[in-house]
N, C-alpha and C positions, 0 to 999 in steps of 0.2 A: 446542560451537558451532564451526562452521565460517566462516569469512571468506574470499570468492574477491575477489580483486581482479585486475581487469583495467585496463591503466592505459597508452595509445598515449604515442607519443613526444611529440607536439605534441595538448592537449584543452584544451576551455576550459569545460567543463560536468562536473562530478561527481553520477553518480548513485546514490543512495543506493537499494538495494531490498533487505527484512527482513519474515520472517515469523516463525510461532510466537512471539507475542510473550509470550503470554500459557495458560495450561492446559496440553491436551493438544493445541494445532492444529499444534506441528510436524510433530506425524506426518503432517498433511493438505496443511500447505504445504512442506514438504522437498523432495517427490518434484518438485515443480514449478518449484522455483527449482533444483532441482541439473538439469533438463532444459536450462531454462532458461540456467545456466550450463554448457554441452558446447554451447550452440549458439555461443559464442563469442562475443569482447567488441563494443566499438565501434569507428569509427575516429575519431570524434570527439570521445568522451567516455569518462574515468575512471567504473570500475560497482565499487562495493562488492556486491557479494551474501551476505546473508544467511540459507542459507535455513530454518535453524530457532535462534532467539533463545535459545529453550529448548524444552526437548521435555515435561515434566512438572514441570509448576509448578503451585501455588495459582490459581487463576484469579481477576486482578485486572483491572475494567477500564482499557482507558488513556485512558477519558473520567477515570476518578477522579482526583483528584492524588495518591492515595496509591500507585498504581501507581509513576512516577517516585524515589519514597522503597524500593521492594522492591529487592532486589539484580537483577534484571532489569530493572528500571526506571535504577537506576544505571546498569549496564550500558549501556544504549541512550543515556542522554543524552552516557556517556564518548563513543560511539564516533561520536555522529553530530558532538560537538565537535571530536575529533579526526579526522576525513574533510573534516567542512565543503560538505556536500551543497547544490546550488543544488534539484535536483531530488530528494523525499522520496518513498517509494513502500513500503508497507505491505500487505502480504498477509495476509490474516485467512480462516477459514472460521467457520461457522455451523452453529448444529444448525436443522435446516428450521421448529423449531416458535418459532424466534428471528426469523424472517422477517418476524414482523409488528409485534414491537418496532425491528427497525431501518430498515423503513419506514416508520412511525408517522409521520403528518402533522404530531402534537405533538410532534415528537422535541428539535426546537430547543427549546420550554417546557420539558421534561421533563429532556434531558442537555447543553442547551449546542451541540449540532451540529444540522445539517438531517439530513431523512434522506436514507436510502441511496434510490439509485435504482439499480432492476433495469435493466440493458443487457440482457442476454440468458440465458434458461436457467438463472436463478436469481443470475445474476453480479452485485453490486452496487458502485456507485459511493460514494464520498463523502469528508468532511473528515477531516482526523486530528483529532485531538483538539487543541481548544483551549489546554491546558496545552501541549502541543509546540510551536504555533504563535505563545506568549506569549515562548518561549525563543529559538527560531531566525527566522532571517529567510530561508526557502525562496525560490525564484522558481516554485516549481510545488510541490506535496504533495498527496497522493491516498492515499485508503482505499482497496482493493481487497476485496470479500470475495467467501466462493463456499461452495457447501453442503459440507459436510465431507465427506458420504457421497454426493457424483451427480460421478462421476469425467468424466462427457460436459460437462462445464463447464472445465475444464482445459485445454481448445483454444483457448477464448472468452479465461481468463485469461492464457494465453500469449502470446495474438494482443495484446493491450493492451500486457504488458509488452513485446514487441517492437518494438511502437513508439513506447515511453518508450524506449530504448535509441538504436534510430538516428533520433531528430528532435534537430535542430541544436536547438531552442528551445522552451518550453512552449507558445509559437503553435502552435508545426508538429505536438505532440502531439493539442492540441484540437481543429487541424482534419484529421487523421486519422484520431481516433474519431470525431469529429462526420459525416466520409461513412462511415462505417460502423453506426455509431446517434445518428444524429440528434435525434430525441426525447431520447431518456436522454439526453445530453449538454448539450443544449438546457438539458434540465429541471433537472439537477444545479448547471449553473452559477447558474441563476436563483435555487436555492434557495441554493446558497453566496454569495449576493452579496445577497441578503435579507435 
């Protein structure tokens, strides 16, 4: 596991961003967050990067709470205690035939969270998990997911985390995406706040 930390003389926002949390998706979100970290830091804000948690694990979700209890689950609670992130940010991919479990309309009856809402080209939005958000106290936290195998999605998720990076505040993130996909943003929030 890799940890890049970028961190200006004078910041008032630490961002937290972590993939392969879980299975085999580090292979899928590595390539992305290590691009992601060459494009360099913030001037505003402290960025921890994560870009693979683990690369070949048991596959535990982190909707479970038994996740949290696995030694990568330890792991993650150590290090987001010890950063102290206002802004949470999670990278996940998807096998395509998963697509319709985690936009499930029932998804809040079923796991606890609303579902994902597609942004673009199979990109999906949504909560962390419940258990995380029972622990910390965020000012912003965001699911990201994307298909493991449709590499032409990887622009889309770029484009987001780039501007979780340089926005002063979690306003200036949502009205950033929001002129960029309006709907999906729109929709997302209404179902996190449902």
């Amino acid at each position: 596991m890799n940890i890049y930390i970028y961190q200006p003389k004078n910041f008032s926002l630490t961002k937290f961003f972590v993939g392969g949390l879980h299975g085999k998706e580090g292979k899928a979100t590595e390539p992305i967050l290590k691009k992601f970290v060459l494009e360099g830091g913030s001037t505003n804000s402290r960025l921890i990067v994560i870009p693979a948690l683990c690369r070949k694990r048991k596959y535990v979700s982190t909707l479970n709470k038994s996740y949290y209890e696995t030694r990568v689950g330890r792991k993650l609670l150590g290090l987001i205690q010890k950063y102290k992130p206002n802004i949470y940010v999670e990278l996940h991919c998807y096998r395509e035939a998963a697509y319709k479990l985690l936009t499930d309309p029932k998804r809040k009856e079923k796991k606890g969270v609303p579902p994902l809402v597609e942004v673009k080209n199979g990109v999906l939005i949504g909560s962390v998990s419940p258990h995380l958000l029972s622990k910390f106290n965020f000012d912003f936290a965001v699911v990201l997911e994307f298909p493991c195998k449709k590499p032409d999605s990887q622009e889309i998720i770029l484009n987001l985390l780039r501007i979780i990076k340089n926005a002063e505040n979690p306003k200036e993130i949502l009205d950033s995406w929001s002129l960029k996909y309006l709907c999906s943003i729109s929709k997302a929030l209404k179902l996190y706040r449902d």
